[in-house]
N, C-alpha and C positions, 0 to 999 in steps of 0.2 A: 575506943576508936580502932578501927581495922589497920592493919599492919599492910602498906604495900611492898611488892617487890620490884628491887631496880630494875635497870634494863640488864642492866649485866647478867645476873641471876636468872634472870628470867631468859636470856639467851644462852646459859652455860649450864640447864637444866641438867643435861646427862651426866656431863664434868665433874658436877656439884653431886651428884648421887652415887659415879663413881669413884668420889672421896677427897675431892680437891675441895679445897676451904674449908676454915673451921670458926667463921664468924657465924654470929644469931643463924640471919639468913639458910645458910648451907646447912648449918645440923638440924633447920626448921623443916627443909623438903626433905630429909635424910627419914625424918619423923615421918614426917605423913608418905612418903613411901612403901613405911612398915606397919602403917595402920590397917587394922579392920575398917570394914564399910560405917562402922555407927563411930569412933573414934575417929573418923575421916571427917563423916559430919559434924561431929565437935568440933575440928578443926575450923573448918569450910568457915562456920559463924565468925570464928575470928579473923583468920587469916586468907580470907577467900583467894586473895591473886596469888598465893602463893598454892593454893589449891588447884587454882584454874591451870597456871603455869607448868605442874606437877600432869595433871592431864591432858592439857594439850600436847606437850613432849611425849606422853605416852602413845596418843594418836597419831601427832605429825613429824614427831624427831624433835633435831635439835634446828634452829633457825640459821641462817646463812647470814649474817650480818658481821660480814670481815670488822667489823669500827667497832664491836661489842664483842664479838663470843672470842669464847676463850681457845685457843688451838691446844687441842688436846694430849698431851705429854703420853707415849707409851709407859706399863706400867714399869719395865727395866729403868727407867729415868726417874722413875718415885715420883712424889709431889713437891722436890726443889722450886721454891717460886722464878729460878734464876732460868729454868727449863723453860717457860711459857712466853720470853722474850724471842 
């Protein structure tokens, strides 16, 4: 069965590539990030919305959905969870 991705994820694509979280999810687009084109496709069969998710953010950014995305912590502040409040 295809794996989806939440809305969260799916709105804190660059966050999540820039190294924030370390559940399934976030080390899954961290992956396909680093993929070649035929290992991508590998991917895609599985996890497509996490594919999709991964290139739409490449084309259009990250989404503006203050009630979901994540505010971004400069990198001097680390990835403290206590920073993102």
């Amino acid at each position: 069965m295809p794996s989806k991705i939440s809305d969260f994820d799916r709105n804190n694509v660059g966050a999540i590539l820039r190294g924030s979280g370390d559940w399934f999810s976030a080390k899954l687009l961290r992956l396909i990030a680093a993929c070649d084109s035929d290992n991508l496709e590998t991917l895609r069969s599985v996890y497509f919305d996490h594919v999709e998710a991964y290139e739409l953010w490449l084309t259009r950014g990250e989404p503006r959905d203050p009630d979901i995305s994540l505010r971004f912590v400069p990198e001097e502040r680390g990835h403290n969870p206590e920073a993102y409040s």
